[in-house]
Residue frames as qw, qx, qy, qz and C-alpha x, y, z in Angstrom:
[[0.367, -0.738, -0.493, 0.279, -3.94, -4.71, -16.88],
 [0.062, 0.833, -0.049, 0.548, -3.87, -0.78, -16.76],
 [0.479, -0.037, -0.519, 0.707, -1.36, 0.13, -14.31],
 [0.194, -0.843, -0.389, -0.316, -3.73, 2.97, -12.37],
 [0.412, -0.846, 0.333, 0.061, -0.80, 3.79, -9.13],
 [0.858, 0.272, -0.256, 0.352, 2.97, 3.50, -9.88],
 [0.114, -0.904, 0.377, -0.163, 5.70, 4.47, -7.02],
 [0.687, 0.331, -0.518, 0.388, 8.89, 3.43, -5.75],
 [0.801, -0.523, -0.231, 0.177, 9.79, 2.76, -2.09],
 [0.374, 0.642, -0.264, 0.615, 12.59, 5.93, -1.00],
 [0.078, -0.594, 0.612, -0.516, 12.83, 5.17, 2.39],
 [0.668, -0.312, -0.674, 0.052, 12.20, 2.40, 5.03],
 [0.315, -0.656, 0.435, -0.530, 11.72, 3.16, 9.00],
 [0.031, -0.489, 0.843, -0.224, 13.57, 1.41, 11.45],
 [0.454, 0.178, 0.801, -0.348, 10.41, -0.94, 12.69],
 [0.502, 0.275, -0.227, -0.788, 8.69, -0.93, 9.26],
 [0.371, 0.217, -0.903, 0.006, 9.32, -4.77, 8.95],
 [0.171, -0.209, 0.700, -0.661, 7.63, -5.20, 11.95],
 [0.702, 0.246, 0.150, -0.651, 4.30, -5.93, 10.80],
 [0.480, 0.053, 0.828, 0.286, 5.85, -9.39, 8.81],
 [0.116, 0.220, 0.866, 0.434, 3.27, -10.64, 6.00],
 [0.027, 0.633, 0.713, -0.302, 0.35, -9.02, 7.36],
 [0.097, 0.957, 0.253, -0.105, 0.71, -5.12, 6.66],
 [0.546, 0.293, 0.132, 0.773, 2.35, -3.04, 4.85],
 [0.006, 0.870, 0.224, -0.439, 1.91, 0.99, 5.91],
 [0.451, 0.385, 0.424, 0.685, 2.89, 3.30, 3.37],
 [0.241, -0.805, -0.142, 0.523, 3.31, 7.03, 4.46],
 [0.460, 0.786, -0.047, 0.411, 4.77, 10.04, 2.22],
 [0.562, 0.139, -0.366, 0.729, 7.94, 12.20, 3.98],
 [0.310, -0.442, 0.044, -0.841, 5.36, 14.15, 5.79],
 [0.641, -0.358, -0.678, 0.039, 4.41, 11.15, 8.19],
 [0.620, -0.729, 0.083, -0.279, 3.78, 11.88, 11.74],
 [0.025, -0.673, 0.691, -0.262, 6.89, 11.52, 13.79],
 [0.690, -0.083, 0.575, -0.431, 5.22, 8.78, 15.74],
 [0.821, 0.458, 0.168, -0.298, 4.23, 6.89, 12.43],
 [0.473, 0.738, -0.444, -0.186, 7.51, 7.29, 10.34],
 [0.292, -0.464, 0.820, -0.166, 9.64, 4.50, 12.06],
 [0.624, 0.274, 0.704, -0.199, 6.40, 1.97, 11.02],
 [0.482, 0.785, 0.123, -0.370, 6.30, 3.40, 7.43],
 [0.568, 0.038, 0.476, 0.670, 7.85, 2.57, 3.97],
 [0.030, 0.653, 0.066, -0.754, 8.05, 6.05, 2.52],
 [0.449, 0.374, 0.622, 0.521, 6.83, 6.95, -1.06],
 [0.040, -0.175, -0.026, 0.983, 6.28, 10.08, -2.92],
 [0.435, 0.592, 0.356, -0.578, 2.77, 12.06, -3.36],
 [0.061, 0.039, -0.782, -0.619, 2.12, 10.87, -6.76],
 [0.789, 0.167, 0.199, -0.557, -2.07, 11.10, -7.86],
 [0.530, -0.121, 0.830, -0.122, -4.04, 8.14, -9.45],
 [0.217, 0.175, -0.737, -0.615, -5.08, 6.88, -13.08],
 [0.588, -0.195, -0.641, -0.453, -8.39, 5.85, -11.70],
 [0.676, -0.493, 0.140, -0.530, -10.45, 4.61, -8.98],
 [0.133, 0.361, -0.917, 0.105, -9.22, 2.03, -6.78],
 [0.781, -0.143, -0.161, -0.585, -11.61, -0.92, -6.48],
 [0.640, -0.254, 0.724, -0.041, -12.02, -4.25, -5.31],
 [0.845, 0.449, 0.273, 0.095, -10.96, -6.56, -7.91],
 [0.309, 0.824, -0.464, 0.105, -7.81, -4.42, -8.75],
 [0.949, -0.137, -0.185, 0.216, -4.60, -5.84, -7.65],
 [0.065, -0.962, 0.247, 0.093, -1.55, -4.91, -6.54],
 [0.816, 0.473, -0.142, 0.299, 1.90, -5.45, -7.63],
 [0.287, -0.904, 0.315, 0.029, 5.11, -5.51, -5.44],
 [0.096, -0.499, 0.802, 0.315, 8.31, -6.18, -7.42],
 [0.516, 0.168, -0.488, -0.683, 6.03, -8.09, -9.32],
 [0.127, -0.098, -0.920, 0.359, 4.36, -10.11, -6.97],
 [0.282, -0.264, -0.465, -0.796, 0.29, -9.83, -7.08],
 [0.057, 0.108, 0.708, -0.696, -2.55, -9.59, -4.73],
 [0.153, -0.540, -0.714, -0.419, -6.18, -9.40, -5.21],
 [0.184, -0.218, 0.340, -0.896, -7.94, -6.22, -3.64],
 [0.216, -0.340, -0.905, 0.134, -10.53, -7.58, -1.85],
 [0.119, -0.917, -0.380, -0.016, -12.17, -4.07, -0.34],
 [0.267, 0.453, 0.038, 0.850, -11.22, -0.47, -0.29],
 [0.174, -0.567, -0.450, 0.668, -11.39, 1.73, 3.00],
 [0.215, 0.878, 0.414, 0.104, -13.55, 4.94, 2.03],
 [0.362, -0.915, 0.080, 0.158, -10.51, 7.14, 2.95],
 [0.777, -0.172, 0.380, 0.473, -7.58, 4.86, 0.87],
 [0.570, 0.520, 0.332, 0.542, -7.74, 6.60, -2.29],
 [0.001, -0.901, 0.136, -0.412, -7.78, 10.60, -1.48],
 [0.490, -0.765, 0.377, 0.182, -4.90, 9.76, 1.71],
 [0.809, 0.055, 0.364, 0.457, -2.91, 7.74, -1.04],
 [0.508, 0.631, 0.384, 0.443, -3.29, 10.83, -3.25],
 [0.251, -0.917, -0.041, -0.308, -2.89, 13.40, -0.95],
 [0.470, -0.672, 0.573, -0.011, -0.12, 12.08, 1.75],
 [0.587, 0.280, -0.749, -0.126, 0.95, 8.82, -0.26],
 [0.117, -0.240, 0.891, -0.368, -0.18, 6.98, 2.63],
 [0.790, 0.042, -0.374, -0.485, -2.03, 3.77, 2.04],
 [0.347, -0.256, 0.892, -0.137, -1.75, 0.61, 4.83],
 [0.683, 0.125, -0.675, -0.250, -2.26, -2.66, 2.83],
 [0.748, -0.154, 0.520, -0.382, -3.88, -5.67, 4.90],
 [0.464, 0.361, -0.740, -0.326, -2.43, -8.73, 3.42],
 [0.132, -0.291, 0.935, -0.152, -4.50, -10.91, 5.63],
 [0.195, -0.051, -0.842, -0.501, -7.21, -11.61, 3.27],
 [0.148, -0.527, -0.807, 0.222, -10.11, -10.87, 5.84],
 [0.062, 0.588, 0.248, 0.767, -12.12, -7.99, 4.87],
 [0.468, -0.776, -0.419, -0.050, -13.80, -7.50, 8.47],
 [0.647, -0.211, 0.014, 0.732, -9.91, -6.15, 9.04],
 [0.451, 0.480, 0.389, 0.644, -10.75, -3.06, 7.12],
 [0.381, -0.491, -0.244, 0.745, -9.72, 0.35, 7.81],
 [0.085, 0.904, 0.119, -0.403, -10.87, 3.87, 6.58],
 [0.107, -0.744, 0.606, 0.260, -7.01, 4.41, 5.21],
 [0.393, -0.322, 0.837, 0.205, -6.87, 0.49, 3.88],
 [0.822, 0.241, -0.214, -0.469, -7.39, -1.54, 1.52],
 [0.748, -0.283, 0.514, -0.309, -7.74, -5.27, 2.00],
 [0.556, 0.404, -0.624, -0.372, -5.92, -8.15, -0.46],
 [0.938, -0.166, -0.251, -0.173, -6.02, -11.42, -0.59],
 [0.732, -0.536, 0.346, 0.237, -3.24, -13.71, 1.66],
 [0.748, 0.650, -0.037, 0.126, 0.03, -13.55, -0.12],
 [0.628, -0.641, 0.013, 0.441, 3.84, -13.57, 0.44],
 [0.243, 0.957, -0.097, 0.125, 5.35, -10.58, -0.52],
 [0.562, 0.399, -0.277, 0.670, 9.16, -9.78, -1.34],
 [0.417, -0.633, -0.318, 0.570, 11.05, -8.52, 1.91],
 [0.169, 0.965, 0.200, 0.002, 10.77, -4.14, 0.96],
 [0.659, -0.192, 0.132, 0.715, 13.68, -2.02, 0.03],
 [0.007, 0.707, 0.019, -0.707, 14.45, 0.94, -1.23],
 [0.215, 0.399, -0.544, -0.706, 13.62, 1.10, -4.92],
 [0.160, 0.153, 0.969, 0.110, 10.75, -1.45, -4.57],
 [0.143, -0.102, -0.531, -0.829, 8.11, -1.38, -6.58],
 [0.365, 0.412, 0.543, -0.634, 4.57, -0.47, -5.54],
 [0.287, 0.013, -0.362, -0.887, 1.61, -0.47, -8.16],
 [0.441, 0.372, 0.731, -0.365, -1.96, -0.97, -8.25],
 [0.014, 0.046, 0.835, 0.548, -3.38, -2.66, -11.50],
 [0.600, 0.227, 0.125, -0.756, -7.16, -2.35, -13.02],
 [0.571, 0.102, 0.809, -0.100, -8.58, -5.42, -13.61]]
């Protein structure tokens, strides 16, 4: 699989956790005050390609299936690094800003965890 997004988790706000299994928000160091507390921070890094459904993602090497792509995920991922993952596997869940994966349990986040999204 072509790796197409590769970052690394450099911060964590206080309530990011909050969201369990379900969502994941993902913000650059430019978040909205409001927002940053909910947000695992990553730098503004562009993309090796379109993100689709059928890609996957990859945390600490744990995989997902994308399932759908908000119209709005790929330029705010590229622009602000800020992408909120839906990991509950229901596409009707979908946001502008998101992209939807299948159900999956993901590693608990840290600093220096790996983010990437793979091309089928």
């Amino acid at each position: 699989m072509k790796i197409i997004y590769e970052n690394t988790v450099t911060n964590i706000g206080n309530s990011a956790d909050e969201f369990g299994n379900e969502m994941i928000i993902f913000f650059g160091d430019n978040a909205p005050e409001e927002l940053r507390d909910y947000c695992y921070s990553l730098e503004i890094k562009d993309t090796d390609g379109d993100i689709k459904a059928g890609d996957h993602i990859d945390i600490d090497g744990v995989q997902s299936k994308i399932l759908a792509v908000g119209d709005e995920a790929q330029v705010n991922l590229e622009s602000l690094a800020h992408l909120t993952v839906n990991l509950s596997g229901n596409i009707d869940d979908l946001l502008p800003g998101a992209i939807v994966t299948e159900k999956v349990d993901i590693p608990d986040l840290k600093i220096g965890t790996e983010f990437r999204i793979l091309e089928d």
